[in-house]
C-alpha positions in Angstrom: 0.0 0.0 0.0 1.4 3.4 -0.8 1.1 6.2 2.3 2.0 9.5 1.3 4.2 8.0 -2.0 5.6 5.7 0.2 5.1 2.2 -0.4 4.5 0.5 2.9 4.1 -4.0 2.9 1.2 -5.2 5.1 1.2 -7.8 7.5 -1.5 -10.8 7.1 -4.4 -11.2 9.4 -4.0 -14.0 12.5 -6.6 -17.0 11.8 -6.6 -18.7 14.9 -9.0 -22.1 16.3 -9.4 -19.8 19.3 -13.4 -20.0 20.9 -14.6 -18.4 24.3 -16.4 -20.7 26.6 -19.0 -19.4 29.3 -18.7 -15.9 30.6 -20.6 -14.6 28.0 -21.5 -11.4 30.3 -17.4 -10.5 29.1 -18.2 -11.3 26.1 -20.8 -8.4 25.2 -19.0 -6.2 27.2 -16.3 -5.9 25.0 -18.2 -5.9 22.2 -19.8 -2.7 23.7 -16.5 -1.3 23.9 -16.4 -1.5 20.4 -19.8 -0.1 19.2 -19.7 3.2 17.9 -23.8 5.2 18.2 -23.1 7.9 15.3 -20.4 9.8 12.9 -19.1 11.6 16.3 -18.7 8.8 18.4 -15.8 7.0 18.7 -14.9 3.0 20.0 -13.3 2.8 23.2 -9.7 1.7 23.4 -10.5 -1.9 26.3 -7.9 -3.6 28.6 -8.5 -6.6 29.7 -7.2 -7.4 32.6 -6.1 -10.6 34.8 -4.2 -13.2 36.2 -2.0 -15.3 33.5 -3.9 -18.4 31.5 -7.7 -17.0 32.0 -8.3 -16.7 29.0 -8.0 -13.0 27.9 -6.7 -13.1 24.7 -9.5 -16.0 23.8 -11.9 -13.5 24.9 -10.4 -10.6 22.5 -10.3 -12.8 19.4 -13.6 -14.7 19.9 -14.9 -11.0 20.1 -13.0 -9.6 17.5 -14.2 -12.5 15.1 -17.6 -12.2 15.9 -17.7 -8.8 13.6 -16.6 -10.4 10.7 -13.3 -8.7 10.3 -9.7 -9.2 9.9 -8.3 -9.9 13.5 -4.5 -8.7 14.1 -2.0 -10.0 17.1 0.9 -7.7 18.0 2.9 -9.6 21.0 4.5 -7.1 23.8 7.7 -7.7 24.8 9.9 -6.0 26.9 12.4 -5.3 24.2 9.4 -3.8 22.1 10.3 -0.4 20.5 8.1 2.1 18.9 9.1 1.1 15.1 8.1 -2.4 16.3 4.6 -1.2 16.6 4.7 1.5 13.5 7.1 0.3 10.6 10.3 -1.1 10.3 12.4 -0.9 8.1 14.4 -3.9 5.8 16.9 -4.2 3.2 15.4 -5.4 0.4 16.4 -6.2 -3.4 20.2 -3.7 -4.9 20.3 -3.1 -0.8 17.2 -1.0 -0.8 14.9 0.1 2.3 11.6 -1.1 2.6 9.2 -0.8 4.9 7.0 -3.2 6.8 3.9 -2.6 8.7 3.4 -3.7 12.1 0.3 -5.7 12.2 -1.3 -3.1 14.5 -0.5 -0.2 11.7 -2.0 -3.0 9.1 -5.2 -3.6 11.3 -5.4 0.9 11.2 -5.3 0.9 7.4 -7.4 -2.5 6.6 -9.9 -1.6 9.2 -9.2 -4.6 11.4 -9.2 -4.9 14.9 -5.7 -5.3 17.0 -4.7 -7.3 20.1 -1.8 -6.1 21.6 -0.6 -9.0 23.6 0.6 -8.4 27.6 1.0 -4.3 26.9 1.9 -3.7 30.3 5.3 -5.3 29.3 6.0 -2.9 27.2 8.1 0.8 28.4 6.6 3.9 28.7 8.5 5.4 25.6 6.7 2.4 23.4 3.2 3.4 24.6 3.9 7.2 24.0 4.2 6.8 20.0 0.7 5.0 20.4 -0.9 8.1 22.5 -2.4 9.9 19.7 -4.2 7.2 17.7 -5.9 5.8 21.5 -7.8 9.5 21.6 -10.1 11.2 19.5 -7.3 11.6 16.6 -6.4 8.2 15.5 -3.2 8.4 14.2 0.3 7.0 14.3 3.4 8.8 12.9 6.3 6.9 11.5 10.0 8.8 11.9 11.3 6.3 10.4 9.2 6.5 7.0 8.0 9.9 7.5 4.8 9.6 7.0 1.4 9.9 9.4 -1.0 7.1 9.0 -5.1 7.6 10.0 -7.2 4.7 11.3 -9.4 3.8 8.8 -13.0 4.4 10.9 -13.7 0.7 11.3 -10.2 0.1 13.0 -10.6 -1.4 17.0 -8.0 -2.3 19.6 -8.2 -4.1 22.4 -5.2 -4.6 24.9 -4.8 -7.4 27.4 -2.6 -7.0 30.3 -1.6 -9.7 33.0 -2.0 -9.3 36.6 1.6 -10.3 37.8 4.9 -8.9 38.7 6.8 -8.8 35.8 5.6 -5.8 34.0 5.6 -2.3 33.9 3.5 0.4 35.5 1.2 2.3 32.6 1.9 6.1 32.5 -1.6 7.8 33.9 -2.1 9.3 30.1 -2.3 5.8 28.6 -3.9 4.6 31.6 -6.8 6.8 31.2 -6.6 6.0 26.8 -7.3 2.6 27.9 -10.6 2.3 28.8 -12.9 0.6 30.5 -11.1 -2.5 32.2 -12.4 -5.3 31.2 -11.6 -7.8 34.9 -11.5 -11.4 34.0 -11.4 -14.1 36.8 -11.2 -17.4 37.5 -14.6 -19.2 36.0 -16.7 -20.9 38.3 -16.9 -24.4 38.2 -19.0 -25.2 35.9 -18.3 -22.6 33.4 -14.3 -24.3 33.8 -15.7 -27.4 33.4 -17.6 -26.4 30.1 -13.9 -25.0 29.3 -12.1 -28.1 29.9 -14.8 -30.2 27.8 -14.3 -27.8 24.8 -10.6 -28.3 24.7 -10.2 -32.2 25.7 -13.4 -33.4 23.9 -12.0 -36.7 24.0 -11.7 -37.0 27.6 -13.9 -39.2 30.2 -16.3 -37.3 32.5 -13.8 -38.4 35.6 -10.9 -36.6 33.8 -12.7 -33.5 33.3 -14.4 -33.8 36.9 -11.3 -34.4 38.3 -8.9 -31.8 37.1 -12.5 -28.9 37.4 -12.1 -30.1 41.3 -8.4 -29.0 41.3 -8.7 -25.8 39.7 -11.5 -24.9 42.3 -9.1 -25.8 45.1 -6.1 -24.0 44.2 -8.8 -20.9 43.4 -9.7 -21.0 47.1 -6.1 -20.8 48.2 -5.5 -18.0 46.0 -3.0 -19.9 43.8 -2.5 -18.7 40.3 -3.4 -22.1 38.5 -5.6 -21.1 35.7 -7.6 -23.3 33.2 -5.0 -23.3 30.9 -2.7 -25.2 33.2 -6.1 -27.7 33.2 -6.0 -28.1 30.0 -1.9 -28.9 30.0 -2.9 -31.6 32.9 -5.1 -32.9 31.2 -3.2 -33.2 27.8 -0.5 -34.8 29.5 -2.5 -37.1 31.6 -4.3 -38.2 28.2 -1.0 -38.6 26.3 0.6 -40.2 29.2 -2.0 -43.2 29.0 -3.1 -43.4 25.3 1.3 -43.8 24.2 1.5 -46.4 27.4 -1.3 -48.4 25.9 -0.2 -48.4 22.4 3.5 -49.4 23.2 2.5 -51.7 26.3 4.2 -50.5 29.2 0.6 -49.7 30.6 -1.9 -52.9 31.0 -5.9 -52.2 30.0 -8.3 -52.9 33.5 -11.5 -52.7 34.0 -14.6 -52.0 31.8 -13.6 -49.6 29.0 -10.4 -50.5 29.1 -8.4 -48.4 31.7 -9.6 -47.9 34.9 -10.8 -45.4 37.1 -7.4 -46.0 39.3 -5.1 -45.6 36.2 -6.8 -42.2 35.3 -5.8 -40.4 38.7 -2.7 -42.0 38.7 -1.8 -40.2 35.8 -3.6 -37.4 36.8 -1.7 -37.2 39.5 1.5 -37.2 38.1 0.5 -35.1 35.8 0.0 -32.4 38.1 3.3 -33.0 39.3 5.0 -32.9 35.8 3.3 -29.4 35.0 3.2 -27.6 38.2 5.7 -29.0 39.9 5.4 -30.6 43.6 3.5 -27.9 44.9 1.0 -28.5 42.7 0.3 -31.8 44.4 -0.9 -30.0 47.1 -4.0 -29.9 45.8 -4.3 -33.3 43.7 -7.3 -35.2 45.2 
């Protein structure tokens, strides 16, 4: 695409198997984020906000897919600088430049929607070059290419932000761009267990029942085990049996083959393997 006689390369859209279980309540909040009433409104700039493996950026896509347009993932990084999230420059053929979109700039001009990815790891002088396309003006300016680029008027961003230690403090004028937050939680139990169907469909009932009953647990004592580490028990526990089966190191007992024993045996060590031993603190 050329921008101001420049001739910027766009970045492809993210197509992703990603699907939002339960909490539908988050769902059209976000969505309502995003609605815009007249020519003079604008769409609100969301974070969502919580604790690692909850499910946020499930949530963004599912959203984000639900209006039919191309969905964009830009992952924050510590090391992120502002020509990451504008346009870079490349050498290209006879050791010309060329420049490359970000895939948020590609999401402003194709009238997609952005993720940023875990923006609160990103520095303050990162989230400055984003501060004038997050108000009323929507626009980003490259240095490097010289050129200021509008959102087209169907653009939408959405930022998700985890609830830990490791990141950095949002300066108040990007704080206040970024609104509302959007506060995910741990799931109730049988919203995690609809979770934990979705994503091991091939699981027994006592798989599913057993590792909902851990996650509840280790919710009570405030530890940070989220669905996704669920999901990774249950993977493991799954893969753990189904290879010992095939290859014969594990014996079939019982009716259907396994055995109610041999599932939380390997459920159990599963816990261990993916959270460690202080995860068996909670294995039933």
């Amino acid at each position: 695409m050329k921008i101001e006689n420049v001739s910027v390369a766009l970045a492809h859209p993210d197509e992703l198997s990603l699907k939002w279980v339960g909490q539908t309540d988050l769902l059209y909040q976000l969505l309502a984020c995003w609605y815009v009433a007249d020519e003079n409104d604008h769409p609100l700039n969301p974070r969502l906000l919580g604790k690692p493996g909850v499910g946020k950026t499930t949530l963004a896509y599912t959203a984000a897919s639900m209006l039919g347009r191309p969905v964009y993932l830009f992952q924050s990084t510590m090391d992120t600088r502002p020509e990451d999230l504008i346009i870079t420059p490349v050498i290209g053929e006879n050791n010309s430049i060329q420049y490359v979109a970000s895939s948020l700039v590609t999401a402003m001009l194709k009238g997609g929607i952005c993720i940023i990815d875990e923006g609160n790891r990103m520095s303050e002088k990162s989230w400055a070059s984003l501060a004038p396309l997050l108000d009323t003006r929507r626009y980003v300016e490259s240095i490097i290419a010289g050129i200021k680029i509008n959102a087209h008027p169907d653009f939408r961003i959405c930022v998700t932000m985890n609830e830990d230690s490791s990141t950095f403090e949002l300066p108040e004028y990007i704080h206040s761009r970024l609104q509302p937050q959007i506060y995910i939680d741990f799931p109730e139990r049988d919203e995690e267990l609809l979770i934990l169907r979705h994503n091991l469909s091939h699981a027994p009932d006592e798989v599913l029942n057993y590792i909902a009953d851990f996650l509840q647990s280790a919710h009570k004592a405030d530890e940070r085990y989220s669905v996704r580490d669920g999901i990774n028990i249950g993977r493991y526990a799954l893969k753990t049996l189904n290879s010992g089966y095939e290859l014969g190191f594990i014996k079939n007992s019982g009716k259907g083959g396994r055995g109610v024993s041999g599932n939380l045996a390997a459920l159990r060590n599963a816990v261990k393997m993916v959270l460690g031993d202080e995860g068996t603190n909670y294995a039933l």
